[in-house]
Every structure is written in C-alpha cells, then in structure tokens.
N, C-alpha and C positions, 0 to 999 in steps of 0.2 A: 628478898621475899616481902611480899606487901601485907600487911595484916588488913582485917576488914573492924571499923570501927562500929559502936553501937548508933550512932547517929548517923549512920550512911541510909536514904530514904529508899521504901520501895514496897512492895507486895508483896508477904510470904505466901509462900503456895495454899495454907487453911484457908487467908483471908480469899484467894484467888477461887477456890472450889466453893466458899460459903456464897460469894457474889453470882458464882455460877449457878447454883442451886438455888438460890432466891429467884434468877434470873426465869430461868424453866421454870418454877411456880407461877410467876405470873403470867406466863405466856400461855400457859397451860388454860390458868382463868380465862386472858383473855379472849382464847381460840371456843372457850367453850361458850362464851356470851358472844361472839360472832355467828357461830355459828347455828345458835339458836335465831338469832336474830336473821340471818339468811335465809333459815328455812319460813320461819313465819312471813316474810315478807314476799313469797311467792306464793301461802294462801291468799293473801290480802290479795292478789293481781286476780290468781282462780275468782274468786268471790266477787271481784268486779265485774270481770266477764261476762258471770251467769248473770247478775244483774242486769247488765245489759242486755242480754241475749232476752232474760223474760218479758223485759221493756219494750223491746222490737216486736217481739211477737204479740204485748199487748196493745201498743199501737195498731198494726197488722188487725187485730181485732177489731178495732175502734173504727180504721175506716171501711171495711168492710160492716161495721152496724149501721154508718153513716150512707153510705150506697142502699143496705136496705132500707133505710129508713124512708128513700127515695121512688124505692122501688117494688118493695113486696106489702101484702097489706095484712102481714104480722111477721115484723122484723124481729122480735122478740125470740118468736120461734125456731125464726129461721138461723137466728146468729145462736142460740144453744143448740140445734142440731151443729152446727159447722163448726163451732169451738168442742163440740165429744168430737168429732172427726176432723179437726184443722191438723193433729201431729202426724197424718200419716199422711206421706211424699204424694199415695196417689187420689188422694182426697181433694177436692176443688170447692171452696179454695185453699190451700194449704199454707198456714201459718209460721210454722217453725217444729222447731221441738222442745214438745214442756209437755208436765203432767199435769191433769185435771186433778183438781184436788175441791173444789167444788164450782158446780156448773146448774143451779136452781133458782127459781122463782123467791124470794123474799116478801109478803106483804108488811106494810105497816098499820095499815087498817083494810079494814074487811069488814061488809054490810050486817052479817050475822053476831061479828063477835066470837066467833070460835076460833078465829085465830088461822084458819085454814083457808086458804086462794079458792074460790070456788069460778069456775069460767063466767058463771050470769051472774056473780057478785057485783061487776060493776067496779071492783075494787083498781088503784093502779098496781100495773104488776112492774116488777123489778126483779132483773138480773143480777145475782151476783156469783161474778165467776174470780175463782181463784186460781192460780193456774203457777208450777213450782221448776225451775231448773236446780235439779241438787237441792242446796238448802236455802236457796234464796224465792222467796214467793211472793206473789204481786195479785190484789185484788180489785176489783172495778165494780162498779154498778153500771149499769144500763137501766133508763126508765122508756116505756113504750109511749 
C-alpha cells in the first residue's frame, strides 16, 4: 500500500472552487462593461445618421435658395414658404424629413429702431431656419 506524503504538489478542491468563484466574478464585471459599452456604441451610429440625414436635407435647402435666388424676385419668401412645406412627400419641392423647429425672418438692424422687420423698412431681412431629426438640429441663415 502507498501512503501519500505531505510534499506531494497539487490543488485541493477549496483552493479549486475559490479560483472558480473569483473566476465568475470577474467575468461577471467583465460582461457587464461590455455590454454597456455595445449598447452605447449603436446610439453613437443612430446620432450620426440623423446628423446626416438633417445635413442632406439642409443642403437640399441651400440649392433650392440658390435656384431662387436665380429665379424668383423674393427668394426669401419663397424658400420659407417651401421649408413649412419641404417634409411632406407630396409637397414640391420636397426635402426630406425633419421638423421645423424655427422658420422666420431675424433682423439686425431696422430703420425705426423697434426692433421689428417692417416691409418699407428697407432693413436686410434674414432667414433663419432651424430644422431637427430626433435630437440632432442644424441651423442656417439665408440673407436676401
């Protein structure tokens, strides 16, 4: 019969179950900073798209003021009439889709001083339209 000595090397089963139970702790951390990290990095992708998307369609604006600018003899008017009406498909010209979040005349100066756009002012009138996909929003001026 063999006896077993105290210097014979190896792993008692505590030491085997503490390594395992450490082990699952960390994987545990691990999976849950993964998995944070996966989700957040598919809004980052959402958020660029919209950006995108409001870019195109603000472009889409831009040459469409450029044609009036060409063509009508108050482009000003005619490009805020067609940005209230550019998001819907049967509206001509149609833009994309985004919301109007603002679509009005700005002045910087004005002949009287009150502060208010008046048509025989004389004053320059300026467009500014702000226009939002989700939470991403893009704003522009137009001057006539």
């Amino acid at each position: 019969m063999r006896r077993f000595s105290k210097c014979q090397k190896g792993f008692t089963l505590v030491e085997i179950i503490i390594t395992i139970i450490i082990a699952s702790i960390l994987c545990v951390i691990f999976l849950q900073f993964m998995g944070t990290s996966m989700t957040g990095s598919v809004e980052t992708v959402t958020m660029v798209q919209k950006s995108l998307a409001v870019e195109q369609v603000m472009e889409r604006m831009t040459v469409d003021y450029r044609r009036l600018m060409a063509e009508d003899t108050d482009p000003l008017g005619a490009l805020k009439s067609h940005i209230q009406n550019g998001n819907q498909e049967s509206s001509d010209p149609y833009f994309g889709s985004y919301t109007v979040v603002y679509n009005d005349y700005v002045l910087f100066s004005d002949d009287d001083g009150d502060g208010v756009y008046d048509e025989g002012s004389g004053g320059d009138k300026i467009l500014k339209v702000t226009i939002s996909e989700g939470d991403q929003r893009l704003t522009a001026l137009f001057t006539g």
